[in-house]
C-alpha positions in Angstrom: 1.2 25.2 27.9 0.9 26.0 24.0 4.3 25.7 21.6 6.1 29.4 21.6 4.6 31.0 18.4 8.3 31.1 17.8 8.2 35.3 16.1 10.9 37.6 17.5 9.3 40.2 19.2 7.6 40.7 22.2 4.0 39.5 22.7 3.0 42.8 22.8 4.5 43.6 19.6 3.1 40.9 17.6 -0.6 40.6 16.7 -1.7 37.2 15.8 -5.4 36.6 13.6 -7.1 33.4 15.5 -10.0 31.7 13.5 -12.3 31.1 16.1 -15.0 28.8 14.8 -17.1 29.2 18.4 -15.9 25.8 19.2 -13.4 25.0 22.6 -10.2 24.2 20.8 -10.0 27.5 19.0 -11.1 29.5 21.9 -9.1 28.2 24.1 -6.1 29.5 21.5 -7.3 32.7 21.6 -7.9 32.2 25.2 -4.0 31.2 26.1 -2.6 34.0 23.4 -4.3 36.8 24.8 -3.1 35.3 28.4 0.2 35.6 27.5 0.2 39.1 26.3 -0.5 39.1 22.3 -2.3 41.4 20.4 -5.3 38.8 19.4 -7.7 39.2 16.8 -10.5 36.9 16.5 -12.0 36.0 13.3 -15.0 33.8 12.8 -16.1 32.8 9.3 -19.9 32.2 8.4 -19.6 29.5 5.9 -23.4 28.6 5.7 -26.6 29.0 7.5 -28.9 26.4 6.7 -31.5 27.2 9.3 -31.7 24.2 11.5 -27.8 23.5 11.1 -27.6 26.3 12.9 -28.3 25.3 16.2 -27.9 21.8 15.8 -25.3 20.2 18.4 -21.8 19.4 16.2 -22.4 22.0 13.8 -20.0 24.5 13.5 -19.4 28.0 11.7 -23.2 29.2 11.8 -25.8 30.6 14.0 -25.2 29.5 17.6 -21.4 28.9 16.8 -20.5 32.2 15.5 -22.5 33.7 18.9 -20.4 31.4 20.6 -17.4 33.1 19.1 -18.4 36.2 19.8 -18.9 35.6 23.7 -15.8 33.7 24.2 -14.2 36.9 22.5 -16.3 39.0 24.9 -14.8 37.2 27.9 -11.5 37.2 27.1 -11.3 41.1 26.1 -10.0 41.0 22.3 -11.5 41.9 19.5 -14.0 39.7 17.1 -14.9 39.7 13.6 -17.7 37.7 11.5 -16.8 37.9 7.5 -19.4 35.7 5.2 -17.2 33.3 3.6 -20.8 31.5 2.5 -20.4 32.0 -1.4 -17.1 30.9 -1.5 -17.7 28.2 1.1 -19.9 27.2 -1.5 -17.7 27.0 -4.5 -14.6 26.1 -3.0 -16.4 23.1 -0.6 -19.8 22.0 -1.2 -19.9 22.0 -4.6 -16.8 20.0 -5.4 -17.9 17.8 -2.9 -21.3 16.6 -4.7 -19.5 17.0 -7.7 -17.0 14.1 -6.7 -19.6 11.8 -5.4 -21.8 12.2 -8.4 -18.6 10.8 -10.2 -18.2 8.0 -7.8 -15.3 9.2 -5.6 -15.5 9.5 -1.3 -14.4 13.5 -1.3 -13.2 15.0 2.3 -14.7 18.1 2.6 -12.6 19.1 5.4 -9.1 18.8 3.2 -10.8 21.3 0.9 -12.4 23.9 3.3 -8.8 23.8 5.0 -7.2 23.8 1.6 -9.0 27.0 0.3 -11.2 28.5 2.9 -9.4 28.8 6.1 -5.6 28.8 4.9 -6.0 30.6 1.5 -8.3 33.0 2.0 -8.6 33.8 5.6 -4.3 33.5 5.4 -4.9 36.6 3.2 -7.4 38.2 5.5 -5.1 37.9 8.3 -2.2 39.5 6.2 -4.0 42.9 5.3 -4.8 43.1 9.3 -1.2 43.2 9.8 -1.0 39.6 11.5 2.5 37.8 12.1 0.5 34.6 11.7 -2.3 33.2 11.9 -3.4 30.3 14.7 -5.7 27.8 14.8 -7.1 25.1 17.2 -6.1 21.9 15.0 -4.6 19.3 16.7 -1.4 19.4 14.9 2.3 20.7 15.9 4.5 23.2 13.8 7.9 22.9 14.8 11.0 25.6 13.5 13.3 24.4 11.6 16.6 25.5 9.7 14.9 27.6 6.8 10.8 26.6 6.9 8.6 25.5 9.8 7.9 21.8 9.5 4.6 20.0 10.4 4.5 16.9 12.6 1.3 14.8 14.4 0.5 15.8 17.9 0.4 14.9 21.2 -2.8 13.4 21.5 -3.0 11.1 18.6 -6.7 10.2 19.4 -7.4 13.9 18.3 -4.7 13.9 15.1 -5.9 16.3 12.8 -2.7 16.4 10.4 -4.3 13.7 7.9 -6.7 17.0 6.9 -4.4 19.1 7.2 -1.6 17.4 4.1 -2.3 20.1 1.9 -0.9 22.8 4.1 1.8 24.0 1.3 5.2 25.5 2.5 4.5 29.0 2.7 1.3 28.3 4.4 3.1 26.2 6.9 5.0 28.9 8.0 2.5 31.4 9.2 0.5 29.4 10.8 0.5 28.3 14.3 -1.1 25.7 16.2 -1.1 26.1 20.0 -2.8 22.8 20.9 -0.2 20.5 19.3 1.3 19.3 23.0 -2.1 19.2 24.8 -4.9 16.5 24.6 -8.6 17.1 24.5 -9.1 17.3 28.1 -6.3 19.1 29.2 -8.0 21.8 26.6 -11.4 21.7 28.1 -9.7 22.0 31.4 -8.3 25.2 30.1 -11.3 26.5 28.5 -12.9 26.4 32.3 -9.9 28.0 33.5 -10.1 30.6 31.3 -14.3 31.3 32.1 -15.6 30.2 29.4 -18.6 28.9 29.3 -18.3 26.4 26.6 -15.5 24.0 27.8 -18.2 21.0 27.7 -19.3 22.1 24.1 -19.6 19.1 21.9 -16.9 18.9 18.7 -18.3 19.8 15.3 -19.1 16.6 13.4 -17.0 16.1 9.8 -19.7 17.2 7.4 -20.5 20.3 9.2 -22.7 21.7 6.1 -25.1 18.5 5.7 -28.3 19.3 8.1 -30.2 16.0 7.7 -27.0 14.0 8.6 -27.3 12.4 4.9 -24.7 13.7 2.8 -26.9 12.1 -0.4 -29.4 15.0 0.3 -26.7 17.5 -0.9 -25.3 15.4 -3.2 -28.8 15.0 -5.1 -29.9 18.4 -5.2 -26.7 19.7 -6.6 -26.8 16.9 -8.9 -29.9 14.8 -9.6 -28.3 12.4 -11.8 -26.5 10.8 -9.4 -29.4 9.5 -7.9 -30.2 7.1 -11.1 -31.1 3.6 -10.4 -28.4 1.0 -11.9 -27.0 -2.1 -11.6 -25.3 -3.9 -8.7 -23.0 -5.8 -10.5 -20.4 -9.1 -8.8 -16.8 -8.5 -9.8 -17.1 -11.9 -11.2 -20.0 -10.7 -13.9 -22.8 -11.7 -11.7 -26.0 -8.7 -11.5 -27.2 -10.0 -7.6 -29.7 -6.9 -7.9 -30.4 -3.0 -8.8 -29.2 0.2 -6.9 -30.9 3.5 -6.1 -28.2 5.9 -7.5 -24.5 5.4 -7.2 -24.3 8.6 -4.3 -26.1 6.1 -2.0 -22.7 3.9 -1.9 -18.9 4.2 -1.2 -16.3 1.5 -1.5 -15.7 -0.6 1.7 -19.4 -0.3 2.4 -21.2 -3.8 3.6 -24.1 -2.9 5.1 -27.6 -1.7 3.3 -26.9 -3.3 -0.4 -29.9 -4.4 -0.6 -28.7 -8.0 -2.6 -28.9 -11.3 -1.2 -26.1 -13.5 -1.5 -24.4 -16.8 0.2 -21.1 -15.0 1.4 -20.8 -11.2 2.7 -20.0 -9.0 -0.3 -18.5 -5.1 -0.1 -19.0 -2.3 -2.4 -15.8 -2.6 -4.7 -15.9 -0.1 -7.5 -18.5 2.2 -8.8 -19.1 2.9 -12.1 -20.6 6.5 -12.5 -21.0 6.6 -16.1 -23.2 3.7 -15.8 -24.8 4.0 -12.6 -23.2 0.5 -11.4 -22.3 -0.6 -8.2 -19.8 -3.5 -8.3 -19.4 -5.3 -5.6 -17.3 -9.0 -4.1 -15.8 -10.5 -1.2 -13.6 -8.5 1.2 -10.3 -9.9 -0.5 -11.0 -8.0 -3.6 -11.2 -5.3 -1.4 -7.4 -5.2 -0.5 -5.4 -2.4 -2.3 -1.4 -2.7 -3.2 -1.1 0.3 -4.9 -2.6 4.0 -5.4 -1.9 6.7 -7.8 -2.2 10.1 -6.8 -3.2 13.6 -8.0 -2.6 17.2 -7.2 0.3 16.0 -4.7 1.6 18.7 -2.2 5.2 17.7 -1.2 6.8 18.7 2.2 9.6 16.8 2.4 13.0 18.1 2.6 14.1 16.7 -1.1 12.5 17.1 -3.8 9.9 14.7 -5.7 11.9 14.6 -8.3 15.0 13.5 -6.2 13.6 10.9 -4.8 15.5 7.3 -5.1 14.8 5.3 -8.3 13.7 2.5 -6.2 11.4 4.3 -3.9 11.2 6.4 -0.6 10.2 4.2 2.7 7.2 6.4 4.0 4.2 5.6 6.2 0.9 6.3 4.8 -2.6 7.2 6.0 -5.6 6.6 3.7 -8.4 7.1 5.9 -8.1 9.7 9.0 -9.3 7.3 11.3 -6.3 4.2 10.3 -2.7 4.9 11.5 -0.2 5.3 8.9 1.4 2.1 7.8 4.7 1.4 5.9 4.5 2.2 2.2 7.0 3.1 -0.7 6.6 6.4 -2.6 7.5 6.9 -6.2 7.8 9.6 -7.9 8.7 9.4 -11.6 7.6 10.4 -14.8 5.6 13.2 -13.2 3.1 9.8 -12.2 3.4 9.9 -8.1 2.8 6.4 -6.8 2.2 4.6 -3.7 2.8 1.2 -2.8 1.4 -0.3 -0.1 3.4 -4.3 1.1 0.6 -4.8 3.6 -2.5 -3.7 1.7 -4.9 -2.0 2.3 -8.9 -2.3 2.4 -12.0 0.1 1.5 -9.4 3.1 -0.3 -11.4 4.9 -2.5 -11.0 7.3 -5.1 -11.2 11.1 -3.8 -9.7 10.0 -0.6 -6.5 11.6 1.0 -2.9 9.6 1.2 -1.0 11.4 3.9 3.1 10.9 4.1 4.9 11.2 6.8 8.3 9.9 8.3 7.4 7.8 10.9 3.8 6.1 12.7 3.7 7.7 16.2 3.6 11.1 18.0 5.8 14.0 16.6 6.2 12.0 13.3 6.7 14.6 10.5 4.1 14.8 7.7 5.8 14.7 4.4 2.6 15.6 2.4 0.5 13.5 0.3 -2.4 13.9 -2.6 -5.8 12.9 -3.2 -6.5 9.0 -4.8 -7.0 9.1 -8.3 -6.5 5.3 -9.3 -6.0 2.4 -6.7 -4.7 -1.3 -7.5 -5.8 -4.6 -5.9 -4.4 -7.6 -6.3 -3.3 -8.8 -9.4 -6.5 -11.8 -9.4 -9.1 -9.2 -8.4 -7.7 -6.0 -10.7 -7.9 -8.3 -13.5 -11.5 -9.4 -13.1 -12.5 -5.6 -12.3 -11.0 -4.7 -15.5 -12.9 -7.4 -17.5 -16.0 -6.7 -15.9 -15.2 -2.8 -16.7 -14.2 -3.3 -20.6 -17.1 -5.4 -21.9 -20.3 -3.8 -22.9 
């Protein structure tokens, strides 16, 4: 069964907003709510509608989806509202998003939808309908603690959501609820069946939901042509092993479709937007020690600013499919630094770092911030920077 939504009042008495995005997870919150006596609202926001995203399979929050929503409320007896979120979907998401790649970052459009979309402005929404809170079928768990709620990974780690879900700030955090954090995938499906509805073998919505070809590039080059200039691929070393069909095309980590031939396997290192260069070397120059990062949100129970002169032990997550390894966090100067013993391969600018407290289930998220600046080793930083600063 779901966490108690932990409000003081009966069910009855307490009305709860869920954002059902016609997928099983969120139904099956507004399945088990309803079940237990709340006063349940559904709310389904229509973010695009792209024609053929809308009924393709993993899409999620147009056409097919919302009438997904709407049925699910239908059979489970609660009300169900569609509000087009679509221009600010588009300011607030896709248009950062092409904006980051066209300047050489890896952007996660789900941090920002989250971020803006779903917890700003639907938050609000949810407010002016009188909610107590609003719940959500992330795989996450929200636990009450002394003063504020506190955020902590889940059950089912497979389905770990909490690396999107960093920038959750404090007031956030504590009206929103997230009934699935004790159950795995298929204990949820089972419930979805359970609860008659009919899409408890629904496929989950794929990251990107807004790119219909499946090439995130397309976006990327309509928004912003330039990105799609041919430059050089250049070796960290000062080598140019060939030529590149726009910078958007590539991400660091990548190996595969370069396009250069070369005696030893090379990965995409760096890339230089302002002179549509790729720069690329062997998978040791790969390995990052240390990240800098921007617009940090901090969950932790001290303050940044406290934080030991030497460094708080942390684990840290760059990529949402890695689990979070040991790492120091420093805080100083207003310059909020990671540092990583073990290194690190593939971390990209425009990434998230997610903090928490420990590696495994129930391990608290402490915050984190997006990837402005990352370090290798000393050998290989040096050579980027060379290779960088000559003309």
């Amino acid at each position: 069964m779901p966490n108690s939504l932990d409000i003081a009042r009966k069910p009855a008495d307490t009305r709860v907003v869920v954002a059902m995005s016609g997928g099983v997870d969120s139904s099956v919150v507004a399945g088990l709510l309803a079940r237990e006596g709340y006063d349940v609202v559904g709310v389904t926001l229509q973010l695009y509608d792209h024609g053929a995203a809308a009924h393709r399979p993993g899409s999620c929050c147009a056409g097919q989806d919302i009438g997904d929503a709407r049925r699910a409320a239908a059979t489970l007896g609660i009300p169900h509202y569609v509000l087009d979120y679509e221009r600010r979907f588009r300011e607030a998401v896709i248009d950062p998003f092409a904006l980051s790649y066209a300047r050489g970052e890896t952007p996660v459009p789900c941090i920002a939808c989250n971020q803006t979309v779903k917890f700003a402005d639907l938050l609000a929404t949810a407010r002016d309908l009188g909610a107590d809170c609003l719940a959500t079928g992330h795989y996450i768990r929200s636990r009450a603690g002394a003063v504020h709620r506190t955020l902590h990974r889940p059950a089912d780690l497979s389905r770990d959501q909490s690396y999107f879900l960093f920038a959750t700030t404090q007031e956030q955090a504590d009206f929103l609820r997230f009934p699935l954090g004790d159950l795995t995938k298929p204990q949820t499906r089972a419930l979805a069946a359970e609860l008659g509805l009919d899409i408890a073998d629904k496929p989950d919505s794929q990251d990107i939901c807004f790119v219909v070809s499946g090439h995130y590039g397309d976006v990327v080059a309509k928004l912003h042509p330039e990105a799609v200039t041919a430059g050089d691929i250049a070796h960290i070393d000062g080598r140019g092993p060939g030529r590149n069909d726009g910078v958007i095309h590539y991400t660091v980590g990548q190996r595969r479709g370069l396009g250069v031939a070369a005696g030893e396997p090379l990965y995409v290192i760096h890339i230089d937007a302002a002179r549509s260069r790729v720069i690329v070397g062997p998978r040791e120059a790969l390995e990052t020690r240390r990240l800098a990062l921007r617009d940090v949100n901090w969950l932790g129970d001290r303050a940044l600013d406290a934080l030991p002169t030497d460094g708080l032990e942390v684990f840290a997550r760059v990529r949402s499919t890695r689990p979070p390894r040991p790492a120091l966090l420093h805080a100083r100067y207003g310059l909020v630094e990671v540092e990583l013993p073990d290194g690190e391969n593939g971390v990209a600018p425009g990434q998230a770092c997610v903090l928490y407290d420990g590696e495994g289930e129930g391990a608290r998220v402490l915050g984190g911030g997006f990837i402005a600046r990352s370090e290798r080793r000393a050998e290989s930083e040096s050579m980027l920077q060379r290779l960088l600063a000559a003309e």
